[in-house]
VONUGU-444957 format. One line per 3 residues: number of its first residue (from 0); their letters; for each residue x, y, z of N, C-alpha, C. Coordinates in Angstrom, 3 decimals. Layout:
REM VONUGU-444957
NUM = A = X/Y/Z/X/Y/Z/X/Y/Z  ...
***
This chain:
REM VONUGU-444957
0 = XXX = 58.062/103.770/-19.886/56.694/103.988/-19.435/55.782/102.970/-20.104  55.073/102.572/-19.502/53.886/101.612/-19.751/52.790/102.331/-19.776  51.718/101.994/-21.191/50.537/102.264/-21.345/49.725/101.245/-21.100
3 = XXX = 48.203/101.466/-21.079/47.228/100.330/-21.525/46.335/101.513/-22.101  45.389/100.241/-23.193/44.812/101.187/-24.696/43.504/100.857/-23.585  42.739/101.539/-23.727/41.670/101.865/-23.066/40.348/102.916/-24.307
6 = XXX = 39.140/102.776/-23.810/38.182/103.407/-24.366/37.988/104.684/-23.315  37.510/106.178/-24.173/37.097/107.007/-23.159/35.711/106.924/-24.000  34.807/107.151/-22.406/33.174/107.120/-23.052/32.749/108.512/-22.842
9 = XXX = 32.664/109.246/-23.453/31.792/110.662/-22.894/30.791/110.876/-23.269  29.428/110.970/-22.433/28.262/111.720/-22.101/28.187/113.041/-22.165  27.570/113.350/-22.534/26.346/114.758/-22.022/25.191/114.461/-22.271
12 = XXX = 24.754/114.664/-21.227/23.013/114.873/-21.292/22.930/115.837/-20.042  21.202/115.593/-19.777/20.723/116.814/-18.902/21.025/116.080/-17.334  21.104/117.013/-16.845/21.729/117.122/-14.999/20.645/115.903/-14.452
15 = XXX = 19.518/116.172/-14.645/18.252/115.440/-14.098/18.683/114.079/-13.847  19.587/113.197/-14.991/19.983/112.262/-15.142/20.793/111.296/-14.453  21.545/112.286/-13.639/22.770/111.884/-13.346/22.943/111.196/-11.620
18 = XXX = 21.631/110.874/-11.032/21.804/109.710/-10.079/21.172/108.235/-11.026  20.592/108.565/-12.292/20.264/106.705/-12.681/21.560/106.763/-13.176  22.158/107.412/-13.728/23.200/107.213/-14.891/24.567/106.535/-13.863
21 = XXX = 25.155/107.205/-12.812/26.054/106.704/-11.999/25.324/105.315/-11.380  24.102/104.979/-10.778/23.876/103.776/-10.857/23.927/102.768/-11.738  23.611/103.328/-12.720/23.603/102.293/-14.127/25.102/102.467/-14.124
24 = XXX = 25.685/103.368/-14.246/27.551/102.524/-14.448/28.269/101.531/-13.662  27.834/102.129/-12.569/27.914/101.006/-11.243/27.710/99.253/-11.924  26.613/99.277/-12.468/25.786/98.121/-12.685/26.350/97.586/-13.819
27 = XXX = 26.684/98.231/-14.904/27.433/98.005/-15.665/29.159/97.413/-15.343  29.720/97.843/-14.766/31.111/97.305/-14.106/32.188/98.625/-14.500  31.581/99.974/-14.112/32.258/100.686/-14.068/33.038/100.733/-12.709
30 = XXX = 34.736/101.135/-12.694/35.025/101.643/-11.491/34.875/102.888/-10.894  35.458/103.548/-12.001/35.654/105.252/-12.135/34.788/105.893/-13.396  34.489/107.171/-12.404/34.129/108.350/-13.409/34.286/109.672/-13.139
33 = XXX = 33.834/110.807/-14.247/34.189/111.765/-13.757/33.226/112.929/-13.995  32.013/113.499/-13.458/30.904/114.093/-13.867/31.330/115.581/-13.612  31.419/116.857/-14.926/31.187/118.088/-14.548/29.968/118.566/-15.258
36 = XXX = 29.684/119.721/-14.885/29.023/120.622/-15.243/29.228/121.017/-17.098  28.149/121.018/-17.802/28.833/121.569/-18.877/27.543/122.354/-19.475  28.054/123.269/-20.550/27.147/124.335/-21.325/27.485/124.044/-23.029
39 = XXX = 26.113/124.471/-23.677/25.955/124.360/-24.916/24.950/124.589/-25.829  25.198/124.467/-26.864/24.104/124.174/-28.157/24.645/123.297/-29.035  23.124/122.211/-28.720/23.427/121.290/-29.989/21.925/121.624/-30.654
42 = XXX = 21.334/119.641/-31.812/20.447/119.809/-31.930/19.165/120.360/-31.403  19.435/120.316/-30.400/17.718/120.034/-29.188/18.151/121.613/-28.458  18.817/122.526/-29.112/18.254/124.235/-28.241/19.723/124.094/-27.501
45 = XXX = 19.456/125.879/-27.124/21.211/125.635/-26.309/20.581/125.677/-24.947  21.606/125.136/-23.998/21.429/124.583/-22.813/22.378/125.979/-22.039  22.354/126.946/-21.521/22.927/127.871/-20.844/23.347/127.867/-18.941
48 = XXX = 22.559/126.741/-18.982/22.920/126.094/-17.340/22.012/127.359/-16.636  21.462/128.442/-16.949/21.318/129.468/-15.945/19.446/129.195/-15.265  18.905/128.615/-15.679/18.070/128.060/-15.015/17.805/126.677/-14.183
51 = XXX = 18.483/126.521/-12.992/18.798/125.651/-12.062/18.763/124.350/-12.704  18.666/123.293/-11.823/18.844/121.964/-12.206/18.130/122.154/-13.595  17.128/121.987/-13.916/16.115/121.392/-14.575/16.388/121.782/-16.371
54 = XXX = 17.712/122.505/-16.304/17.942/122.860/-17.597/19.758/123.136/-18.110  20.065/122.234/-17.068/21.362/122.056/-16.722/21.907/120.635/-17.709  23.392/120.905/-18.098/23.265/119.839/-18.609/25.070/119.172/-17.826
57 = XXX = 25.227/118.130/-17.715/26.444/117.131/-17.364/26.912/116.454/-18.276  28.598/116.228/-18.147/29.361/115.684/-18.732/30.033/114.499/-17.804  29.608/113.012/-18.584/30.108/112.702/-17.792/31.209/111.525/-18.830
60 = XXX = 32.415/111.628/-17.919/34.081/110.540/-18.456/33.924/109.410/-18.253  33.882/108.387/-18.662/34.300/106.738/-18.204/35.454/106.553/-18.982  36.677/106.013/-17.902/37.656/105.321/-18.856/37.725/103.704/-18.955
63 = XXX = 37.712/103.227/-19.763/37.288/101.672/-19.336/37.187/100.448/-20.847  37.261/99.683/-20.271/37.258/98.569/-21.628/36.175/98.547/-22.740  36.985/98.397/-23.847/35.782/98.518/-24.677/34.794/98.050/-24.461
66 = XXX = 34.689/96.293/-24.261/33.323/95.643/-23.577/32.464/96.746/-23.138  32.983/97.089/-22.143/32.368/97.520/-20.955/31.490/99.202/-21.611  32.394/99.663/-22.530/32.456/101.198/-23.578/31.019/100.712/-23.997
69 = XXX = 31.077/99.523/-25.001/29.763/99.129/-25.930/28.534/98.788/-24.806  28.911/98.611/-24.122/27.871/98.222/-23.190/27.176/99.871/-22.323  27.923/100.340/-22.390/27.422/101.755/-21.915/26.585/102.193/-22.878
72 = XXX = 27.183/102.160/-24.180/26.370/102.696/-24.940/25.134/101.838/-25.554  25.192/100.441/-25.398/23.830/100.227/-25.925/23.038/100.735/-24.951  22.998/100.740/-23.843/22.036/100.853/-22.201/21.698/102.661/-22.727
75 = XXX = 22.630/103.307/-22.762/22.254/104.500/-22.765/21.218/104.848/-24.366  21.925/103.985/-25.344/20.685/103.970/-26.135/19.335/103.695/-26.109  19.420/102.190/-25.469/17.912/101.799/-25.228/17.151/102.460/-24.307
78 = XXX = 17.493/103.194/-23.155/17.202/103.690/-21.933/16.665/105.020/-21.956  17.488/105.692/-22.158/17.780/107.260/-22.170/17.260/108.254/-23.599  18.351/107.612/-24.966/18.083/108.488/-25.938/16.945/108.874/-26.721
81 = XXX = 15.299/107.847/-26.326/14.575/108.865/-26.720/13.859/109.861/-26.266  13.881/109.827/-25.159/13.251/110.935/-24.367/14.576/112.096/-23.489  15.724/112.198/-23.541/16.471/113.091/-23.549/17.772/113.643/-23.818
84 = XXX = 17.780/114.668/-23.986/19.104/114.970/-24.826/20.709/114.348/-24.357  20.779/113.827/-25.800/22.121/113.169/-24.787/22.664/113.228/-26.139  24.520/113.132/-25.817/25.100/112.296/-26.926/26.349/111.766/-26.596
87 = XXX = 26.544/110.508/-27.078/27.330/109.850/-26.531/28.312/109.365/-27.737  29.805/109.285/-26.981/30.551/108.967/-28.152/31.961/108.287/-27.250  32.796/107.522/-28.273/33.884/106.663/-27.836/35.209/107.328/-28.325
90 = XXX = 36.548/107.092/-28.002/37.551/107.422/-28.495/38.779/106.616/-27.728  39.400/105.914/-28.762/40.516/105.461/-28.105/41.234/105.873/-27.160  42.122/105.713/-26.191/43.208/106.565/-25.482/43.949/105.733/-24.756
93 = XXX = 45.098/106.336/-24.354/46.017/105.155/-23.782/46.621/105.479/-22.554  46.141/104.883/-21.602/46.245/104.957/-19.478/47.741/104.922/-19.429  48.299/106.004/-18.868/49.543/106.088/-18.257/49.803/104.741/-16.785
96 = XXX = 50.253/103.689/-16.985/50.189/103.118/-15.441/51.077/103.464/-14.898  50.582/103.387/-13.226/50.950/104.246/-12.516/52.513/103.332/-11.856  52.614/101.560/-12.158/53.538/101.023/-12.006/53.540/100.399/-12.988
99 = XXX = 55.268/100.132/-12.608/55.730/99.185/-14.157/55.458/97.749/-13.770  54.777/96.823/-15.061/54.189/95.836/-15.069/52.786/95.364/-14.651  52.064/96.631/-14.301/50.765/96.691/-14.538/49.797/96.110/-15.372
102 = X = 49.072/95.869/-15.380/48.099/95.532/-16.491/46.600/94.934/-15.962
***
């Protein structure tokens, strides 16, 4: 079996977000992603999803090159993190390919 080492980028922030945010990945040179629904408490109050959009919060996956990882995250820094809750973080992982000699 063949791997490739890859970055996973995961998001959460609030729902509101999430048509600039898939544009901005777009723009960035994302291919794929993967946005659910998610619930919580962090710093900024817990988020219980039960009051419609506007207090909803999303998770969203990028798997993708580091380049491309650091680049998500400066944009989402400069852009996004002071005016809403977000947090964003990286973690190695390694892509099953789907044929041998891939890359």
């Amino acid at each position: 079996m063949n791997f490739l080492d890859q970055k996973l980028v995961t998001i959460v922030t609030e729902s509101a977000l999430e048509p600039m945010l898939k544009r901005d990945l777009e723009r960035l040179g994302v291919e794929g992603y993967t946005i659910l629904d998610a619930r919580g408490k962090g710093h900024r109050g817990s988020r219980e999803g039960n009051w419609g959009n506007a207090s909803t919060n999303i998770r969203i996956e990028v798997v993708c090159e580091e380049e491309i990882a650091l680049a998500i995250a400066a944009h989402c820094k400069a852009v996004y993190s002071d005016n809403y809750g977000m947090i964003l973080y990286l973690r190695d992982v390694r892509v099953l390919l789907e044929h041998e000699g891939e890359e």
